[in-house]
C-alpha positions in Angstrom: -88.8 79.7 -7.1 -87.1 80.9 -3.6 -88.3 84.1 -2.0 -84.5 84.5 -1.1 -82.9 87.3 -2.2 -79.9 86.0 -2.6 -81.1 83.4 -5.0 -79.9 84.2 -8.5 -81.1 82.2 -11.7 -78.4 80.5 -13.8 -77.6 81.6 -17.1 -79.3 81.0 -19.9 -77.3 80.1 -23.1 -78.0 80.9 -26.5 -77.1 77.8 -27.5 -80.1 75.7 -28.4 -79.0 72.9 -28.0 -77.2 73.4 -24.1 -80.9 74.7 -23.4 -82.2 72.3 -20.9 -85.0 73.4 -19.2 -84.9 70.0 -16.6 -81.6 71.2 -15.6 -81.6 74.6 -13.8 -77.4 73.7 -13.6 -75.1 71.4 -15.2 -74.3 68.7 -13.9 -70.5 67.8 -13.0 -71.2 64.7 -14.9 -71.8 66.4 -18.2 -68.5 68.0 -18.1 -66.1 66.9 -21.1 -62.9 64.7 -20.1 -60.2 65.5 -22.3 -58.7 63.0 -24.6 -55.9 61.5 -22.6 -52.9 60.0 -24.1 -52.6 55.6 -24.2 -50.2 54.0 -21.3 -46.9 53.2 -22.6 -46.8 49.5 -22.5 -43.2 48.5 -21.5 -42.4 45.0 -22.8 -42.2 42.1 -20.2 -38.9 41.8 -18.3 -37.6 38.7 -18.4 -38.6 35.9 -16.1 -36.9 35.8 -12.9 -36.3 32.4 -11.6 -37.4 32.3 -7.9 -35.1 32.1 -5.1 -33.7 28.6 -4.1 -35.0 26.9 -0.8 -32.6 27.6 1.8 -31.3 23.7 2.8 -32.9 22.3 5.8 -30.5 22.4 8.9 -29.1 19.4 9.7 -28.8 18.1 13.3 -26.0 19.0 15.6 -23.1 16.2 15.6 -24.0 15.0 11.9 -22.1 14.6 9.1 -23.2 15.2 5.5 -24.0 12.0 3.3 -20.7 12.6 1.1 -18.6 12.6 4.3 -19.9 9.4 5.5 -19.4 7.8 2.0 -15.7 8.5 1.9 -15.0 7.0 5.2 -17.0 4.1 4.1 -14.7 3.9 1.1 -11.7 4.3 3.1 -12.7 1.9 5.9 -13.4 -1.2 2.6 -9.6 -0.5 1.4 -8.0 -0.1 4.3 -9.8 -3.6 5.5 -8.5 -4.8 2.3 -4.6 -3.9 2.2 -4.6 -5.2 5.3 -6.6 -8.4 4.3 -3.7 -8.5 0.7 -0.7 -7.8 3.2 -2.1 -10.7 5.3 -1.9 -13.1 2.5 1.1 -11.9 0.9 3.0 -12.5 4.1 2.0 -15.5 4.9 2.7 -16.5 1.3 6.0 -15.6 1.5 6.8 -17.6 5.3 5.0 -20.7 3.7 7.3 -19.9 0.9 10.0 -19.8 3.4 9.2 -22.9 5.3 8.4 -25.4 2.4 9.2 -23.9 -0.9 12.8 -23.3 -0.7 15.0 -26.7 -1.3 16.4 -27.5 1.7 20.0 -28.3 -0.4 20.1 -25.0 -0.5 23.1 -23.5 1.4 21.6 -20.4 3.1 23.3 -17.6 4.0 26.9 -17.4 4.2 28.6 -16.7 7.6 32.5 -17.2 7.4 35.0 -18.0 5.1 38.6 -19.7 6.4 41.4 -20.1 4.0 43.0 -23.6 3.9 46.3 -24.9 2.6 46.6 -28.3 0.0 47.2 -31.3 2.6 47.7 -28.7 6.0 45.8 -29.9 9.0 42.2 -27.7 9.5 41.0 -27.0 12.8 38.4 -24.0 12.7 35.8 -23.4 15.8 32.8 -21.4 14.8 30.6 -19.9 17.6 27.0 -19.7 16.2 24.7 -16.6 17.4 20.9 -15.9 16.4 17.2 -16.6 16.9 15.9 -20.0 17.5 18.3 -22.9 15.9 19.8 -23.3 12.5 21.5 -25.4 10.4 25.2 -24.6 9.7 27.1 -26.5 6.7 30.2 -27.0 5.4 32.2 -26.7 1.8 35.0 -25.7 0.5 35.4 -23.5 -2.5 37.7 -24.9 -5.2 37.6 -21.2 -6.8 38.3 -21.6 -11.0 39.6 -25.3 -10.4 39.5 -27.1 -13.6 36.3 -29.4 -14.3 36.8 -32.6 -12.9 38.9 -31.3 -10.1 37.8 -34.0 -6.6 38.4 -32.9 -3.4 40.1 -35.6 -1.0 41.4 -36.4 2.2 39.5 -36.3 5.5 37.1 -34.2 7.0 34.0 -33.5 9.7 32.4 -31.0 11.5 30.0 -31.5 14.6 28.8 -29.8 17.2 28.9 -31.7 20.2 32.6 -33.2 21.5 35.1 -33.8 19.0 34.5 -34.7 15.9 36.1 -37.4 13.9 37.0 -36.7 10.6 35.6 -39.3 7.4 37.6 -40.1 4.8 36.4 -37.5 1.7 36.6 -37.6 -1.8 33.9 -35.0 -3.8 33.5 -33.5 -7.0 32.6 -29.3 -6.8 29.4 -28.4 -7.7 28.6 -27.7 -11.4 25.4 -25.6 -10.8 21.3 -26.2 -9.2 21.2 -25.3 -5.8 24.9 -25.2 -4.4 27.4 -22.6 -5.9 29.5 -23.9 -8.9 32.5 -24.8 -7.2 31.9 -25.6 -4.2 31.7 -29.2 -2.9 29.6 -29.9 0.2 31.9 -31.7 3.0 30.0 -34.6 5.7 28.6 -33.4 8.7 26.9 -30.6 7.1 23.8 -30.7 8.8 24.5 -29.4 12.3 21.7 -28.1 14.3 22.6 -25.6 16.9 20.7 -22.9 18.9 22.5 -19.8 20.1 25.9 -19.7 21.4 26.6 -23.4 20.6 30.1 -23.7 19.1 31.3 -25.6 15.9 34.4 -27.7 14.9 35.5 -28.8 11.9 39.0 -30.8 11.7 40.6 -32.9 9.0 42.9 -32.7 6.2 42.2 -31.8 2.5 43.5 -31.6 -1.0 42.6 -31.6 -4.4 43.5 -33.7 -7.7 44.8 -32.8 -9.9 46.5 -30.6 -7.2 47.2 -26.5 -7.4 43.6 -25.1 -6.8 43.2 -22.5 -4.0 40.7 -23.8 -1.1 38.6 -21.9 1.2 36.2 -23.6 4.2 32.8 -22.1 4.1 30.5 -22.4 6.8 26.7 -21.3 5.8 23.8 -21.2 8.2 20.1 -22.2 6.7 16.9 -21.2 9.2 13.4 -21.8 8.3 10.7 -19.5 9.8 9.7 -22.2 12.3 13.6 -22.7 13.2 13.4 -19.0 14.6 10.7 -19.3 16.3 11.4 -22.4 18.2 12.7 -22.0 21.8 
């Protein structure tokens, strides 16, 4: 026991069984923790799905694979309607060149009336590209079938030509117009600014039909290009 005076004993209780005489004090251990209520436990949240990756950066002056497919898509069709166009043209000048009957009058340049048995004399200057072909018919118009051309007749291009005696039925159909009958000399190759002239004397049987001269021109791709 202290000899200080300031020492007091600790109550005794008069509770038997708080008497503990190996504990002058109680201890803070002993001390009664009241009954505390359970943790509320709050239902999981739902999951949260994690952040996407940011996309890696690409490197200056590229383009994204998408971009670079479309181009590549372009480029095979444009290579190929150019590759089509190509072929279709050269189709089409082959067409031109060997395909096309060479009976065939072409394209129609002038048209000179004539009278039944009056003298003809018609000068044609030819201009264009290259040479070409110019013919010669006449046009018998709604002449009955079996209606002949006759008297004499000839075109050329050099000098003065000399008319052939002529004596033709009208076309009834193919490649020359129905109705008109193809006249000698019809082939006449000329290039630009050559001049033509036809000359002679013409009539039909049985007579009455209305006559016109009709000078055509034919040219075949390589005509134009041929210098």
């Amino acid at each position: 026991m202290s000899n200080d005076e300031r020492w007091v004993p600790p109550p005794v209780s008069d509770d038997p069984d708080e008497d503990d005489l190996t504990t002058p004090w109680a201890s803070p251990l002993d001390a009664k923790v009241p009954d505390l209520p359970p943790p509320d436990r709050a239902a999981p949240s739902a999951a949260v799905p994690p952040a996407a990756a940011p996309a890696a950066a690409q490197p200056a002056g590229t383009k994204p694979a998408g971009t670079k497919k479309k181009l590549w898509i372009a480029g095979c069709g444009g290579c190929l309607f150019l590759l089509l166009s190509i072929c279709c043209c050269s189709g089409y000048v082959l067409y031109l060149e060997e395909g096309v009957s060479y009976e065939d009058p072409g394209e129609e340049l002038e048209r000179y009336p004539i009278g039944q048995g009056q003298p003809i004399d018609v000068h044609h200057t030819w201009e264009g590209t290259g040479y070409a072909d110019l013919r010669a018919y006449v046009d018998v118009g709604d002449a009955p079938p079996g209606t002949l051309v006759e008297g004499r007749f000839k075109c050329s291009e050099y000098g003065e030509p000399q008319p052939e005696r002529v004596s033709v039925a009208p076309s009834v159909g193919g490649d020359v117009p129905e109705g008109w009958a193809q006249m000698p000399g019809t082939y006449l190759y000329v290039r630009d600014g050559d001049t033509v002239r036809c000359i002679g004397e013409l009539r039909t049987q049985p007579p009455g039909a209305s006559l016109e001269l009709v000078l055509t021109e034919r040219q075949r791709p390589s005509d134009v290009l041929a210098f």
